[in-house]
TIMI-2910 file (N, C-alpha, C, CB; in pm, 1 decimal, decimal comma, always signed):
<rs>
+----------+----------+----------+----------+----------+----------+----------+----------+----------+----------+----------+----------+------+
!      n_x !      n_y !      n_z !     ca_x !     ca_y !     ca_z !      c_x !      c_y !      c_z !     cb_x !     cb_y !     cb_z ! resn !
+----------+----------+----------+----------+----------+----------+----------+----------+----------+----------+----------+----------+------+
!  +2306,0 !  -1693,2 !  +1606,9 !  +2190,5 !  -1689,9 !  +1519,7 !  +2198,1 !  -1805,9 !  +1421,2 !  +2181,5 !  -1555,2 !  +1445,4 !  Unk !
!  +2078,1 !  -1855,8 !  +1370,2 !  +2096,5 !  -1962,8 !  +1308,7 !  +2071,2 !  -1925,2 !  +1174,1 !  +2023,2 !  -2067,5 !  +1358,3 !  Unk !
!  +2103,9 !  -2039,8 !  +1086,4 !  +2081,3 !  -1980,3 !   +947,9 !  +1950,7 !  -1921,7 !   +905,4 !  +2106,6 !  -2078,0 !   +854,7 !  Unk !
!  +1848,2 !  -2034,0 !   +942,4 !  +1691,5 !  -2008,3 !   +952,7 !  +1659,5 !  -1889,9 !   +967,8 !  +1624,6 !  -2069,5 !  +1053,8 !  Unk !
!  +1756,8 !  -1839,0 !  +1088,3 !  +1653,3 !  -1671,9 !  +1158,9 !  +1697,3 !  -1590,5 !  +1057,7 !  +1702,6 !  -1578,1 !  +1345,6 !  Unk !
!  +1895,5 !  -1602,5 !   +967,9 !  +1915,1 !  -1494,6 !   +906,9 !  +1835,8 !  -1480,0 !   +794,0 !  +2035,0 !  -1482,3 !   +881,6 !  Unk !
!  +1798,8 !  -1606,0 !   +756,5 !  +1722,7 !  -1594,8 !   +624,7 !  +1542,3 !  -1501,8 !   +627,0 !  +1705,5 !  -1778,3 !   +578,2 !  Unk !
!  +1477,9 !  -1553,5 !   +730,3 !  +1358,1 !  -1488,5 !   +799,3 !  +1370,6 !  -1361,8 !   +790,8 !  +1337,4 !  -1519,1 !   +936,2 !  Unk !
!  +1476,3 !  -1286,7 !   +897,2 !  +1525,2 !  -1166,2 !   +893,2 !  +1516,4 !  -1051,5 !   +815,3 !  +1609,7 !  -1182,1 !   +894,2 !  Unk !
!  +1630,3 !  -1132,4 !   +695,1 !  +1645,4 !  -1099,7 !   +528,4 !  +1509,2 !  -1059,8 !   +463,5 !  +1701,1 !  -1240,7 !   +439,3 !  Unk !
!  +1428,2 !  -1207,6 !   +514,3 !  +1295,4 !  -1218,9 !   +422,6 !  +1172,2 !  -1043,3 !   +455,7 !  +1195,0 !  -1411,8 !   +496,7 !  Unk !
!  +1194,1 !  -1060,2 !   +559,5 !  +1138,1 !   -939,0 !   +718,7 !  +1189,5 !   -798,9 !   +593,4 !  +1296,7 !   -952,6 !   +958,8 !  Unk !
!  +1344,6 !   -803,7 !   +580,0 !  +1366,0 !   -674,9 !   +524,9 !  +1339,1 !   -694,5 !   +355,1 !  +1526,5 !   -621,0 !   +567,8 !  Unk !
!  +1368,7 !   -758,7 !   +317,7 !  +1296,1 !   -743,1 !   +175,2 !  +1133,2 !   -709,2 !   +211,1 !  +1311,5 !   -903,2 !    +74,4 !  Unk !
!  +1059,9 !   -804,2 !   +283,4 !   +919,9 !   -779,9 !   +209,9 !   +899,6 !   -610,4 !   +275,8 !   +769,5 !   -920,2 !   +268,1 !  Unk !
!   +924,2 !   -567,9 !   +342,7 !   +941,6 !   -449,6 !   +458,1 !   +997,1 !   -363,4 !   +284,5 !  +1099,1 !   -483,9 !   +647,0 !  Unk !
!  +1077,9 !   -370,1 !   +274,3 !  +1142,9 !   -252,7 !   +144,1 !  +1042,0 !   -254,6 !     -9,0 !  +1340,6 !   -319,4 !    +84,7 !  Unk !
!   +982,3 !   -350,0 !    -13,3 !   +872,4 !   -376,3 !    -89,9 !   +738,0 !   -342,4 !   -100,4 !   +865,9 !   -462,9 !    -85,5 !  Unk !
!   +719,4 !   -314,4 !    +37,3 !   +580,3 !   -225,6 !   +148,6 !   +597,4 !   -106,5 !    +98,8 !   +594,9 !   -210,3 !   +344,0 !  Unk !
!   +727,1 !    -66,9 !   +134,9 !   +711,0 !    +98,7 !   +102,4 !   +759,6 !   +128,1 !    -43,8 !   +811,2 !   +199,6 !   +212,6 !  Unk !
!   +771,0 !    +34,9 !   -123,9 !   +789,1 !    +79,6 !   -247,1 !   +624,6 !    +51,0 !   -329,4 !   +930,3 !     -6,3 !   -312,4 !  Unk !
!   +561,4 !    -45,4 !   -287,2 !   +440,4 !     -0,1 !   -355,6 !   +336,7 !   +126,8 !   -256,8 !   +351,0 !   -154,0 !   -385,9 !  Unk !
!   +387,8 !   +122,7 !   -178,2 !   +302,9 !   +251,5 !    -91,7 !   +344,2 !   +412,4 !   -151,9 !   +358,6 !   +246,7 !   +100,5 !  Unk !
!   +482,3 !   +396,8 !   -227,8 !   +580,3 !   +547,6 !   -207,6 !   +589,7 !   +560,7 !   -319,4 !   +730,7 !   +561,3 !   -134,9 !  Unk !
!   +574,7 !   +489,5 !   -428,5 !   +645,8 !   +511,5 !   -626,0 !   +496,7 !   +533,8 !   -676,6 !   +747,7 !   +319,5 !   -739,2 !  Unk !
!   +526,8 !   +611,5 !   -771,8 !   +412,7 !   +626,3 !   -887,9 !   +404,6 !   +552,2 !   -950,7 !   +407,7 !   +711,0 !   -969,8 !  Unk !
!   +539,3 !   +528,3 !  -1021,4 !   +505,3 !   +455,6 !  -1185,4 !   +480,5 !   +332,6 !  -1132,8 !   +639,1 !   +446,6 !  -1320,9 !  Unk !
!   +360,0 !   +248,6 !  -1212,2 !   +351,8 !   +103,0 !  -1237,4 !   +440,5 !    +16,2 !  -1238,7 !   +310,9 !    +80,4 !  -1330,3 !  Unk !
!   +536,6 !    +44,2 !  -1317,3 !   +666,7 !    -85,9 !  -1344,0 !   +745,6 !    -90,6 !  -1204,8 !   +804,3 !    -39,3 !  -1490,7 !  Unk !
!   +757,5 !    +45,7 !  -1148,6 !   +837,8 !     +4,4 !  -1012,4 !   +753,7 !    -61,1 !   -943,9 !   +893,3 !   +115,3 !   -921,1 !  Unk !
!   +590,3 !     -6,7 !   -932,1 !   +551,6 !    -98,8 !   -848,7 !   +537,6 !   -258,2 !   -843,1 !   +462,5 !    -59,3 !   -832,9 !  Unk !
!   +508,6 !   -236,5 !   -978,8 !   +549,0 !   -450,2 !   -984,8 !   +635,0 !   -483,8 !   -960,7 !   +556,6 !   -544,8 !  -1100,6 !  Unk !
!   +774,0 !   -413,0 !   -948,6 !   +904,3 !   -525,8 !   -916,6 !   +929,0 !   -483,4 !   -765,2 !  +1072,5 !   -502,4 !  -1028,8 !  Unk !
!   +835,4 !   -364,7 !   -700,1 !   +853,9 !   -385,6 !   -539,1 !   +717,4 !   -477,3 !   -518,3 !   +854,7 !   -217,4 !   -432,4 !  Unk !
!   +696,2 !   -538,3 !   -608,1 !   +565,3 !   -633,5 !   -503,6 !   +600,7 !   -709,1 !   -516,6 !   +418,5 !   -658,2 !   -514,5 !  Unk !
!   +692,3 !   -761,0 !   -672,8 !   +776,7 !   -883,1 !   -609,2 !   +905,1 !   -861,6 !   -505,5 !   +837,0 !   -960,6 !   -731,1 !  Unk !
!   +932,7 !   -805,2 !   -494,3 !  +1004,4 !   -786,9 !   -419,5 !   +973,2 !   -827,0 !   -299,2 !  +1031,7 !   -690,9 !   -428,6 !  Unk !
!   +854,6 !   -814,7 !   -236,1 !   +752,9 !   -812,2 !   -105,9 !   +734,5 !   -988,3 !   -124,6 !   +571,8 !   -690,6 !   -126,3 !  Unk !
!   +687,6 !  -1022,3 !   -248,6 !   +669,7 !  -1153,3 !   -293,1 !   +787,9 !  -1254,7 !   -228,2 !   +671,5 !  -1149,1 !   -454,3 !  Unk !
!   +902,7 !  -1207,8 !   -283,8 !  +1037,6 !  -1277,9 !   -234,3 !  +1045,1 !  -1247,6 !   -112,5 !  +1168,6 !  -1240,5 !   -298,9 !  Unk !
!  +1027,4 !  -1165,9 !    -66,4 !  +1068,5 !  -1111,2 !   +107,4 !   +972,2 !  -1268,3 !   +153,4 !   +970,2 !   -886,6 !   +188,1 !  Unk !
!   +837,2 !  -1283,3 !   +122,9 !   +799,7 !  -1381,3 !   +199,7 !   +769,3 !  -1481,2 !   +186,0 !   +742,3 !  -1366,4 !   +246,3 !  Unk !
!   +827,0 !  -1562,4 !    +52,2 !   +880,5 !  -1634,1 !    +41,8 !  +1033,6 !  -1689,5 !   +136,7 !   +871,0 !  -1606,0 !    -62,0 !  Unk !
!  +1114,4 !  -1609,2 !   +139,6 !  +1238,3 !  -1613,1 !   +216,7 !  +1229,4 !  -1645,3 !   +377,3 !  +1302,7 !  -1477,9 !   +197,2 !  Unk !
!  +1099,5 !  -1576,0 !   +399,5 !  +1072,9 !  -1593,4 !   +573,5 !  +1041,3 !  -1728,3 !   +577,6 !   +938,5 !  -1499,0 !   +652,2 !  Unk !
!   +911,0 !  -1794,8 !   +460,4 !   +839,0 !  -1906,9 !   +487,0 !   +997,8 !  -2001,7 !   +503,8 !   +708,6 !  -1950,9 !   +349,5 !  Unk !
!  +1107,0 !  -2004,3 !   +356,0 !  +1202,5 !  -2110,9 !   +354,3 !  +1280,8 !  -2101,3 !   +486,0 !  +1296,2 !  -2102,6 !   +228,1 !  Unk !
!  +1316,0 !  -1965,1 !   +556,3 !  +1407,3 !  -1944,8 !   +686,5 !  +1309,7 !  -2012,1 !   +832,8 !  +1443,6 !  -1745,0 !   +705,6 !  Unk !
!  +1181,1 !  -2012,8 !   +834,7 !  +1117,3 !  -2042,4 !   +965,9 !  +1125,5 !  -2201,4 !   +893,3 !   +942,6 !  -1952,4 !  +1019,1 !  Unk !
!  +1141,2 !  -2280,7 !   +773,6 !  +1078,0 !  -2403,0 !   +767,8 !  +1179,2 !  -2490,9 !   +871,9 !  +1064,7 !  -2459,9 !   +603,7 !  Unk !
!  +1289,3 !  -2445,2 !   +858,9 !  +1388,9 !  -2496,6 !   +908,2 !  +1404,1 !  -2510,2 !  +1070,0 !  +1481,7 !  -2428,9 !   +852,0 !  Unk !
!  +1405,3 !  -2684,6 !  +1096,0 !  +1391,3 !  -2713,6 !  +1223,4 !  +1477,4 !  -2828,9 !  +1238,8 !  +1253,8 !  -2732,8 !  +1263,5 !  Unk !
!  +1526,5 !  -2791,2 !  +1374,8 !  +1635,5 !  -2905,6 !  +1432,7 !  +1732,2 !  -2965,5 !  +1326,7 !  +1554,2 !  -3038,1 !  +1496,5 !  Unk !
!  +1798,7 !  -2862,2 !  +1225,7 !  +1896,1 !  -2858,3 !  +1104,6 !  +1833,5 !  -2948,8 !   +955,9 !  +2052,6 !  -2935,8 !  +1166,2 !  Unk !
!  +1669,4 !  -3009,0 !   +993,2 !  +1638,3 !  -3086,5 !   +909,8 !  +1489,6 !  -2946,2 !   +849,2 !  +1605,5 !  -3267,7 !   +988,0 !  Unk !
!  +1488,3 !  -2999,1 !   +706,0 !  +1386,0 !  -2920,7 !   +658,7 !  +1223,6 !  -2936,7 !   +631,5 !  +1432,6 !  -2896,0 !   +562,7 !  Unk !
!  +1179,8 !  -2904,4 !   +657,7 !  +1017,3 !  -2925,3 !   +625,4 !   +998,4 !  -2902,2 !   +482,0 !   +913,4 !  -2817,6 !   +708,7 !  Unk !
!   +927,5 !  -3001,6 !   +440,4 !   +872,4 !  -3007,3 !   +307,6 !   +760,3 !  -2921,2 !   +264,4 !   +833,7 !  -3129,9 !   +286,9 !  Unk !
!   +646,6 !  -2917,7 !   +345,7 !   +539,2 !  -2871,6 !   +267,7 !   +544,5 !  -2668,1 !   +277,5 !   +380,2 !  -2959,3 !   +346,8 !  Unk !
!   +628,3 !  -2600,2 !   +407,8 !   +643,5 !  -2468,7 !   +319,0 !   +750,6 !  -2421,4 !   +188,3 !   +669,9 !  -2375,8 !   +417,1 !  Unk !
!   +836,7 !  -2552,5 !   +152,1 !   +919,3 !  -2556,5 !    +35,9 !   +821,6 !  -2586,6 !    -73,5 !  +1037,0 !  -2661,2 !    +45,7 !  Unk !
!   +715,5 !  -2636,0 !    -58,5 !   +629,9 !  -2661,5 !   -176,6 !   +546,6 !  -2541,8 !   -159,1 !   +546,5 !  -2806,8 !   -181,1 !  Unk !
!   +506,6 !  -2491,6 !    -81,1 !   +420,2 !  -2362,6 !    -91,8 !   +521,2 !  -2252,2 !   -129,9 !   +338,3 !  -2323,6 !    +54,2 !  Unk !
!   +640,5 !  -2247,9 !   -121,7 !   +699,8 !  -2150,6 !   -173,6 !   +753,4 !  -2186,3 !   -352,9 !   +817,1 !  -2121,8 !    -63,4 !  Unk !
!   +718,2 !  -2314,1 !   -352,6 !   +718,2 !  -2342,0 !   -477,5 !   +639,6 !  -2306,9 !   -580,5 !   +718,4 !  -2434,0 !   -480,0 !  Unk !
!   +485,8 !  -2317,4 !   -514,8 !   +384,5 !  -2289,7 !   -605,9 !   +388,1 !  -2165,5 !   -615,0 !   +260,6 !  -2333,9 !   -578,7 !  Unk !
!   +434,0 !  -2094,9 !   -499,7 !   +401,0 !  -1933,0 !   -485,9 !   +512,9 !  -1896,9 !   -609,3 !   +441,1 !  -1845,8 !   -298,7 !  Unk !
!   +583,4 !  -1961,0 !   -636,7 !   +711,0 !  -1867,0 !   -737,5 !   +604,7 !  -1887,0 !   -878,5 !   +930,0 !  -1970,3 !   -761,8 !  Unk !
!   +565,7 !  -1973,0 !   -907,2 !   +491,7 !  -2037,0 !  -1005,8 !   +378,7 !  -1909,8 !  -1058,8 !   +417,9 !  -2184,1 !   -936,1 !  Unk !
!   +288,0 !  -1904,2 !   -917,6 !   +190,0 !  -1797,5 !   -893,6 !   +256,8 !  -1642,4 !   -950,0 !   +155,0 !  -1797,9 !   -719,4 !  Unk !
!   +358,5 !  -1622,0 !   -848,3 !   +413,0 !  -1484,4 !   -874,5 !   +430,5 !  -1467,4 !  -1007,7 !   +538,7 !  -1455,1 !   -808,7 !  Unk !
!   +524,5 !  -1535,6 !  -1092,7 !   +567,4 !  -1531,0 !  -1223,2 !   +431,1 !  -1506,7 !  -1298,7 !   +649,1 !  -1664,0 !  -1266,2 !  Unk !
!   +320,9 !  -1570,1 !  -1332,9 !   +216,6 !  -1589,0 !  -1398,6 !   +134,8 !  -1453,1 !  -1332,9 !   +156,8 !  -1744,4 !  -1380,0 !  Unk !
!   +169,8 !  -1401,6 !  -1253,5 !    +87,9 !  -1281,8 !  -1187,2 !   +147,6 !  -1135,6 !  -1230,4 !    +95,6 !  -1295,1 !  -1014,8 !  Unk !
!   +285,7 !  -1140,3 !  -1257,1 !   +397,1 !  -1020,8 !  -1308,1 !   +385,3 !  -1044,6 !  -1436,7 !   +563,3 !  -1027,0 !  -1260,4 !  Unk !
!   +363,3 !  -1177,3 !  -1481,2 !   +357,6 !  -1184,1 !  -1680,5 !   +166,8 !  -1101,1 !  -1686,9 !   +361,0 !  -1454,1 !  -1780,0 !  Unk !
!   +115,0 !  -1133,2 !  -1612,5 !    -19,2 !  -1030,9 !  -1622,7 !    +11,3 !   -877,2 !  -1600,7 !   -134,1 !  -1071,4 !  -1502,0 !  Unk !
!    +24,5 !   -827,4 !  -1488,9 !    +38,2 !   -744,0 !  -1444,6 !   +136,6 !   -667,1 !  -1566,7 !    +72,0 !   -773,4 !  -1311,8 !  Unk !
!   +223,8 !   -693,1 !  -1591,3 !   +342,9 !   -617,7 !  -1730,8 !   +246,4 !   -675,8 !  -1844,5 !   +559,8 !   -700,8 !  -1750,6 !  Unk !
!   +206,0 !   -753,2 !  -1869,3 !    +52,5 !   -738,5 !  -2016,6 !    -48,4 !   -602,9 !  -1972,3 !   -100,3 !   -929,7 !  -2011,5 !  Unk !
!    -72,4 !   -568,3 !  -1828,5 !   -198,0 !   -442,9 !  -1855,2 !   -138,9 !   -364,9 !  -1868,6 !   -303,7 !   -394,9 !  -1762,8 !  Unk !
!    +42,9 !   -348,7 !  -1790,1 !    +69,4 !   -225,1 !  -1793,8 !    +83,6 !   -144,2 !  -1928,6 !   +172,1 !   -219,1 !  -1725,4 !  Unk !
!   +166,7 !   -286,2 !  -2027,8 !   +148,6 !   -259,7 !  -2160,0 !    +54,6 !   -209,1 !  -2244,8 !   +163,2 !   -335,6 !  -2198,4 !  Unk !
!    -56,2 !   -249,1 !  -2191,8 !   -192,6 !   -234,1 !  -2275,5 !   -257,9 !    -32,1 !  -2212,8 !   -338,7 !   -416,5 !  -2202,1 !  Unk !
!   -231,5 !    -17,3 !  -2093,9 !   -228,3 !   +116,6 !  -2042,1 !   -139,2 !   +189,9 !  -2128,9 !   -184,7 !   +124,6 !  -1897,6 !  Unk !
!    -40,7 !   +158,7 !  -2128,9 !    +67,7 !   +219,9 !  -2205,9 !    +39,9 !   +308,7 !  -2352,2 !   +156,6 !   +101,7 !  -2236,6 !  Unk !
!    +18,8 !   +198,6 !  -2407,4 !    -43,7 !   +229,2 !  -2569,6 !   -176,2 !   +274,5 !  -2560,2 !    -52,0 !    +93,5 !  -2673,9 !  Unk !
!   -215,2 !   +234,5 !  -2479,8 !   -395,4 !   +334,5 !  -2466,6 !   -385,7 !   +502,8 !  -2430,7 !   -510,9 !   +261,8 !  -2296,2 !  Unk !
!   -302,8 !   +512,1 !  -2316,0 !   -278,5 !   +613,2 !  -2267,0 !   -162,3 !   +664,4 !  -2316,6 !   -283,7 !   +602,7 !  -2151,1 !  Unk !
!    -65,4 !   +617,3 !  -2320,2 !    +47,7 !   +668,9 !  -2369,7 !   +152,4 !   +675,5 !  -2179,3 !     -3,8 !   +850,6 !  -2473,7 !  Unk !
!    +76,4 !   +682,4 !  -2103,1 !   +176,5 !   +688,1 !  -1985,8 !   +188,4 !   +546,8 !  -1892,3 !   +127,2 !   +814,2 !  -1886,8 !  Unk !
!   +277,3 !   +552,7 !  -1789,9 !   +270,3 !   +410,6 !  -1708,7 !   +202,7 !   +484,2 !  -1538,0 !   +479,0 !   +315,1 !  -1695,7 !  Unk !
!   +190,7 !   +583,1 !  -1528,7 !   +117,8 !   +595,3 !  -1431,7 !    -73,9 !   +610,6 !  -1431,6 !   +188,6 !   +702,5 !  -1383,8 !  Unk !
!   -142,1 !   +542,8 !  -1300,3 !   -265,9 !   +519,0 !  -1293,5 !   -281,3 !   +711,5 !  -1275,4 !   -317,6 !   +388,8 !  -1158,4 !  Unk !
!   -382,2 !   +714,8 !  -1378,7 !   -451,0 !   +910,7 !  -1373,4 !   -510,7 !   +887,3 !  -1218,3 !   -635,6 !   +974,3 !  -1531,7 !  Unk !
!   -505,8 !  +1033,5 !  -1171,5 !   -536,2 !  +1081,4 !  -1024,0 !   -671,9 !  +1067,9 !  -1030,3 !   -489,8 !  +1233,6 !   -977,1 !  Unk !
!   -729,9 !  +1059,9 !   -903,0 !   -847,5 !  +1041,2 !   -890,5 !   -912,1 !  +1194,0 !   -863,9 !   -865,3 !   +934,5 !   -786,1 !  Unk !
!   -832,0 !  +1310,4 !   -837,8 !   -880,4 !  +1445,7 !   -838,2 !   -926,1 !  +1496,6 !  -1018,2 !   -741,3 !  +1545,8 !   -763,0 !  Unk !
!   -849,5 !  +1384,2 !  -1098,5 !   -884,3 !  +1426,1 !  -1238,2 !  -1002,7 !  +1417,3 !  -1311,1 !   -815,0 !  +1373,1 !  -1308,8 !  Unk !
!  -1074,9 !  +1287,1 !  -1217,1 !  -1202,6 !  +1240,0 !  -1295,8 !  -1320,8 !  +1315,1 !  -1209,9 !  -1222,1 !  +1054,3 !  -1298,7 !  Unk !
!  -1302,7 !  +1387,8 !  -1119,1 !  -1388,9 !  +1450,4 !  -1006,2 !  -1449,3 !  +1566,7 !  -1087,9 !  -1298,9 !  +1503,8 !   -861,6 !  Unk !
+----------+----------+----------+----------+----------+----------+----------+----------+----------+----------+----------+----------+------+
</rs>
């Protein structure tokens, strides 16, 4: 196996453990750090497939560049609403939708 595939692999099981953590958790805060989580998982695949004939490709190292850029500026939002839910509501989970029925 080459380094490339283990890294892909890796990437495969992170974003995969990240799937079912925003599908399976209640609270908000876990779910943001399993979406980054999912975030990094595919990031990791893009850097493990860039890799060809032991030399590296540039432009999915720059898309995984911007994407870290993206992510960060997307989790500094995402932890600002949760905050703002927080003190409004007082809890970190989204109210059920059987509540407003």
């Amino acid at each position: 196996m080459t380094p490339g595939l283990i890294y892909a692999l890796a990437g495969a099981l992170l974003f995969t453990m990240g799937a079912a953590g925003v599908v399976l958790l209640a609270h908000l805060l876990r779910k943001i750090l399993a979406f980054n989580l999912m975030g990094s998982g595919a990031f990791l695949v893009l850097v493990g497939l860039a890799q060809r004939d032991g030399g590296v490709d540039p432009v999915p190292q720059a898309m995984v560049l911007t994407g870290i850029v993206v992510a960060v500026a997307a989790t500094a939002l995402a932890l600002a609403l949760l905050r703002r839910l927080q003190t409004l509501t007082g809890q970190t989970r989204l109210p059920d939708e059987e509540e407003h029925a």
